[in-house]
SEMAR-336390 format. One line per 2 residues: number of its first residue (from 1); their letters; for each residue x negated, y, z of C-alpha. Coordinates in steps of 0.2 Angstrom, whole numbers. Example, Ala and Ser with C-alpha at 12.3 -4.5 7.8 and 13.67 -1.06 7.14 Angstrom:
# SEMAR-336390
1	as	-62 -22 39; -68 -5 36
# end
This chain:
# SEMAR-336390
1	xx	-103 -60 -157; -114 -47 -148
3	xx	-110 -42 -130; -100 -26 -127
5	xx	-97 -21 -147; -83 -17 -155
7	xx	-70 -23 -165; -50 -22 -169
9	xx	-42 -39 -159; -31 -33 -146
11	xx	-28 -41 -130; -12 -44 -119
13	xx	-14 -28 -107; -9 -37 -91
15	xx	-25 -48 -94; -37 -32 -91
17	xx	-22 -21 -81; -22 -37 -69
19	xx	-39 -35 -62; -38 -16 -59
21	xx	-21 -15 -51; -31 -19 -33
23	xx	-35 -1 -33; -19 3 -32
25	xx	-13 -6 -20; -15 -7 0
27	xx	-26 -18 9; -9 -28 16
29	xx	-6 -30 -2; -19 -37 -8
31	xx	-23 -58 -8; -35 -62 1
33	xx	-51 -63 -9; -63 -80 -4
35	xx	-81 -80 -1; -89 -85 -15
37	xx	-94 -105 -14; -114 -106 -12
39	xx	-128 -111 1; -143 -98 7
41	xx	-153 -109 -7; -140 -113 -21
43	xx	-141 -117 -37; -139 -101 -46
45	xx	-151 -93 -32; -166 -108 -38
47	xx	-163 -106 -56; -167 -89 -56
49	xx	-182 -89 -45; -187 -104 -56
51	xx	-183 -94 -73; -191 -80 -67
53	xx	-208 -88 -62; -210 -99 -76
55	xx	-206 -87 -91; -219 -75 -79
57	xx	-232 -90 -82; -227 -88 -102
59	xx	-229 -70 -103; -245 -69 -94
61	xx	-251 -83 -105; -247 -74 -122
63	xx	-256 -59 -112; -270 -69 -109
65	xx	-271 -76 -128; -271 -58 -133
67	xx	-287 -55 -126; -297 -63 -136
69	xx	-292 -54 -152; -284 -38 -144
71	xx	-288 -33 -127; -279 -18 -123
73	xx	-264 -27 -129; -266 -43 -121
75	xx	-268 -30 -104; -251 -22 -108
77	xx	-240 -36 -112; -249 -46 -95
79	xx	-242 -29 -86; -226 -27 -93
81	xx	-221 -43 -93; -215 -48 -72
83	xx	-205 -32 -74; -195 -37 -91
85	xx	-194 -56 -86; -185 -49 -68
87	xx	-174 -37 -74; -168 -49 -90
89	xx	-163 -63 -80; -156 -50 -67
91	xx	-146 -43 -81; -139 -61 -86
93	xx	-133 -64 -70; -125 -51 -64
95	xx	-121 -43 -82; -102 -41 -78
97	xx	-106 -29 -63; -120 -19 -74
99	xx	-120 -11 -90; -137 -10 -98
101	xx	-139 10 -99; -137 13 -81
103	xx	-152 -1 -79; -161 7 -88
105	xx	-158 25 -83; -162 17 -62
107	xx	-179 11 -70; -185 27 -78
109	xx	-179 36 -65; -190 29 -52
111	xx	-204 34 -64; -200 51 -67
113	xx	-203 51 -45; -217 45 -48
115	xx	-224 61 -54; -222 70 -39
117	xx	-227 55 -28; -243 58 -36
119	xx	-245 75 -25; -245 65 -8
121	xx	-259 52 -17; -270 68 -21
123	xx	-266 76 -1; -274 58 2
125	xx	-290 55 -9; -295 77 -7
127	xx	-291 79 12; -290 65 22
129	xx	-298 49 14; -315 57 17
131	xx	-312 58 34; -312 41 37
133	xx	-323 26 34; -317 15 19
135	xx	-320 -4 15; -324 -16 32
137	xx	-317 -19 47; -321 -4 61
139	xx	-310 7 70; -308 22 57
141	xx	-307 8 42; -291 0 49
143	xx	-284 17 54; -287 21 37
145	xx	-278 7 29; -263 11 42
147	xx	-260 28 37; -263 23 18
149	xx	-251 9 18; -237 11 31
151	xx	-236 30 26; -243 35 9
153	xx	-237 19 2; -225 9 11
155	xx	-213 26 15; -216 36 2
157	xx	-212 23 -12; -196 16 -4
159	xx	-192 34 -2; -192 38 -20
161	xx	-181 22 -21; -168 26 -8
163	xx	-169 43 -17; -164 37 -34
165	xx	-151 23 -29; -143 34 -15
167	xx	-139 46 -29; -127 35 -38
169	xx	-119 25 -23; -103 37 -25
171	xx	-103 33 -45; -87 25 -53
173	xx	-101 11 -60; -108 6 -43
175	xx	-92 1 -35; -96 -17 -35
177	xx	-108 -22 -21; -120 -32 -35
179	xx	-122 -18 -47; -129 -9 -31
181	xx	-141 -23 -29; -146 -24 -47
183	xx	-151 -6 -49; -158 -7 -34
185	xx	-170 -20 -39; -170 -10 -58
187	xx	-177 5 -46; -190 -6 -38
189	xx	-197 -12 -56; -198 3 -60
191	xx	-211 9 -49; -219 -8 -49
193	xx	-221 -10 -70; -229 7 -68
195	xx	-241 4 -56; -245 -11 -64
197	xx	-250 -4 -79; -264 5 -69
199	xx	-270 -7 -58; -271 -21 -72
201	xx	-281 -7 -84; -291 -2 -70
203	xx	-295 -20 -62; -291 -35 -76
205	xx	-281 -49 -81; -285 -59 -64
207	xx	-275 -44 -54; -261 -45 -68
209	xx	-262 -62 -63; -260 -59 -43
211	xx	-249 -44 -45; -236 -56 -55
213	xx	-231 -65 -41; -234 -55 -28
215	xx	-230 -35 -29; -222 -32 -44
217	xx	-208 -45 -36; -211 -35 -19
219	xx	-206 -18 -26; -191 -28 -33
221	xx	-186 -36 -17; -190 -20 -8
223	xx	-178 -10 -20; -164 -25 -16
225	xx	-162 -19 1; -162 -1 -1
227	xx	-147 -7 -12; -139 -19 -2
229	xx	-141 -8 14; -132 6 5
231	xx	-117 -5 0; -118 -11 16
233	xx	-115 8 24; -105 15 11
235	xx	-88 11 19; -95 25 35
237	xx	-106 35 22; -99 37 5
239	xx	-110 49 -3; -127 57 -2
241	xx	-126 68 14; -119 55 25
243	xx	-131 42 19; -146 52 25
245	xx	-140 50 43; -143 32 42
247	xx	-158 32 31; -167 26 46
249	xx	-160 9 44; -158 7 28
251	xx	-177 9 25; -184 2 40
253	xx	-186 -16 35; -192 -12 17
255	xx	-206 2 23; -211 -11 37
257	xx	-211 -27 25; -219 -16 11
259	xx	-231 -8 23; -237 -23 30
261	xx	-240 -34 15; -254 -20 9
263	xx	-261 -20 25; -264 -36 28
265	xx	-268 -39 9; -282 -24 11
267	xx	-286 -33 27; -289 -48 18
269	xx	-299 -40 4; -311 -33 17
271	xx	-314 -48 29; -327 -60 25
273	xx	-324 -75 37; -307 -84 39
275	xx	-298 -68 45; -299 -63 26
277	xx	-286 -79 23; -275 -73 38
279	xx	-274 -59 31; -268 -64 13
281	xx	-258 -76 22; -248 -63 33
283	xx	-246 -55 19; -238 -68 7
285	xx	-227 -71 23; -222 -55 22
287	xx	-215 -55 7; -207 -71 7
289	xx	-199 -63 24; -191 -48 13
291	xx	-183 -59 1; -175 -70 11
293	xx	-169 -54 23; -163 -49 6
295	xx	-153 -65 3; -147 -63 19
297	xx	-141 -46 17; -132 -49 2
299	xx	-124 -64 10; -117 -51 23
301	xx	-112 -37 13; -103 -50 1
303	xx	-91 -59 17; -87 -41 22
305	xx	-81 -36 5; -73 -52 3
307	xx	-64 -47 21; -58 -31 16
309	xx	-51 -40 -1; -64 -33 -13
311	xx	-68 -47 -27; -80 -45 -41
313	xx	-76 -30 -52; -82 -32 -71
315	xx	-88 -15 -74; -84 -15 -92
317	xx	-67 -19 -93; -63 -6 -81
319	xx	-71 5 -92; -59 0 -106
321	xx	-44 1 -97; -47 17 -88
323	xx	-39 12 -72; -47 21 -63
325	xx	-53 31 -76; -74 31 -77
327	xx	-77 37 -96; -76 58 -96
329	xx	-80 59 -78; -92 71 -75
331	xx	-108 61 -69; -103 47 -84
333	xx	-114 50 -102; -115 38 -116
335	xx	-128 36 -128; -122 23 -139
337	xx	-104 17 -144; -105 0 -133
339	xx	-100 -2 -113; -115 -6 -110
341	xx	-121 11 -117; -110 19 -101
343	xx	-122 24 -87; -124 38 -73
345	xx	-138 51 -79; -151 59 -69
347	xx	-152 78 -71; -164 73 -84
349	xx	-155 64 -96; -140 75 -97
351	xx	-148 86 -110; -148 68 -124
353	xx	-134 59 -118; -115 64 -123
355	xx	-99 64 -110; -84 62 -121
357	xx	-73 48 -122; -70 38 -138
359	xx	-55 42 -147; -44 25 -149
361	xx	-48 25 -130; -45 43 -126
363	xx	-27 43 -136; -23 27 -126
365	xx	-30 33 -107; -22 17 -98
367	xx	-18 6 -110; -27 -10 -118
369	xx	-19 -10 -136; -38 -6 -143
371	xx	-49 -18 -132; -52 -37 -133
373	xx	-62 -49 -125; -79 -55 -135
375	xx	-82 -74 -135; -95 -71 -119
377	xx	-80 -66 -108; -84 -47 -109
379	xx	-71 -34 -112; -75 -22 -125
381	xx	-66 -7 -133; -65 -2 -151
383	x	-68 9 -163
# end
């Protein structure tokens, strides 16, 4: 049976009413919930590095048959492919905590910044490039690639990120620590498939290649933080406003790691003696820094929310029991009749995406008599 569709089984209601009666209740209620059993490198952590690389080296290899026959499309699926490998096996792992249309919604999102992003890039190339030398290694060339990377880059696209993730942290979906995560990384791929798309056009199937491995997973790691830091925060900044006090922190270690990596791989680039391999060295370092910082993060947001005795919340039973309610609110659309239809619009979306709840589950609020559980584990309502 697919995941999240609908069909006339009922369940016993305590099964679903069970796990949402912890917001009911006070912390000195509550059993104490346990750290979830797993080592910095488990085995869930491995297999989906390991998934993620090899169905890359698939992808890219289907890409790279493609360009014999078809080479604009043996350039697109080489491009796309990083971003849709991440965020499938993102999604299979943490699917309880996500629904699909809020993914999606985090990843288009980021692209719609992109737009005005584009504003700072012109300031760039029209009044301030020209003022300094590019390509080598003098004085004005490296200040050139620090203002270029550690500001018109490395801040101003984890800005865009922060900006679109910060705007659901107070969202009945996003409750979960991990859904934070995942839409961060969603937000991250976002602006990395993008990008991609230009630089592979613009550059080839070698930098398809390169940015595979290396900056479409960056963006993605980057985007992680962002995510993990908010969820980190949110218990002493619950919503927008208060999160821009303690932007600063939450964006210092991805605009440093993000920063850094294109300045030493631009340094690299330019250098023609063994400082060119330092360079792309430091900057592979770099990267491997931010995702284990990101690990590490999640290991510390998850043992505090495990002390205050919040477990893992499956996102789409709680939409079928409606306790508390997340269908109708006024920030929740739905474009399809699935949970996984359920997501948190942008201002852009709420012109094609309805806010209504569905009628077995609007007659029936708090109540389970029209929901089951599909053979994946997944509570879905009917209709």
């Amino acid at each position: 049976m697919d995941d999240n569709t609908y069909h006339h089984t009922p369940i016993a209601p305590e099964r679903v009413i069970a796990m949402n009666n912890r917001q009911g209740s006070t912390l000195a209620d509550r059993p104490p919930v346990p750290i979830e059993p797993s080592s910095f490198c488990d085995w869930e952590c491995t297999s989906y590095c390991l998934g993620c690389a090899f169905t890359i080296i698939i992808g890219l290899a289907l890409g790279g048959a493609f360009l014999l026959a078809a080479p604009p499309l043996g350039l697109l699926i080489a491009a796309v492919t990083p971003g849709v490998v991440i965020l499938a096996l993102t999604r299979h792992y943490y699917k309880n905590q996500v629904t699909q249309g809020q993914m999606i919604v985090s990843f288009l999102e980021t692209i719609m910044w992109m737009i005005p992003l584009l504003i700072w890039d012109l300031i760039w190339v029209l009044a301030i490039a020209p003022q300094l030398k590019d390509g080598g290694l003098c004085g004005l060339c490296i200040l050139a690639y620090l203002i270029q990377h550690y500001f018109f880059a490395g801040f101003c696209e984890e800005v865009v990120k922060f900006k679109v993730i910060s705007r659901i942290t107070n969202s009945s979906l996003t409750e979960d620590w991990r859904s934070m995560m995942v839409y961060g990384i969603c937000a991250g791929c976002g602006f990395a498939t993008a990008e991609n798309i230009l630089y592979v056009f613009s550059y080839g199937y070698i930098t398809a290649i390169v940015r595979a491995f290396l900056s479409v997973p960056l963006h993605c790691t980057t985007g992680a933080i962002i995510g993990l830091g908010i969820a980190k925060r949110r218990p002493i900044a619950p919503n927008c406003q208060a999160l821009s006090e303690v932007v600063f922190p939450i964006l210092f270690v991805p605009w440093l790691v993000h920063g850094s990596f294109n300045f030493l791989l631009t340094i690299g680039e330019n250098a023609n003696s063994s400082l060119g391999i330092l360079g792309f060295v430091g900057a592979v370092l770099f990267f491997v820094g931010g995702v284990a910082y990101a690990r590490h993060l999640s290991f510390q947001v998850r043992a505090e929310q495990a002390s205050a005795g919040n477990g893992k919340i499956d996102i789409h039973q709680r939409i079928l029991a409606g306790q508390p309610p997340v269908l109708g609110l006024p920030d929740i659309r739905q474009w399809g009749t699935r949970t996984n239809c359920v997501c948190s619009c942008c201002f852009m979306c709420q012109c094609c995406c309805k806010n209504h709840v569905p009628q077995d589950l609007e007659m029936n609020m708090h109540s389970t008599q029209y929901a089951h559980e599909d053979s994946s584990g997944v509570y879905v309502f009917d209709q």
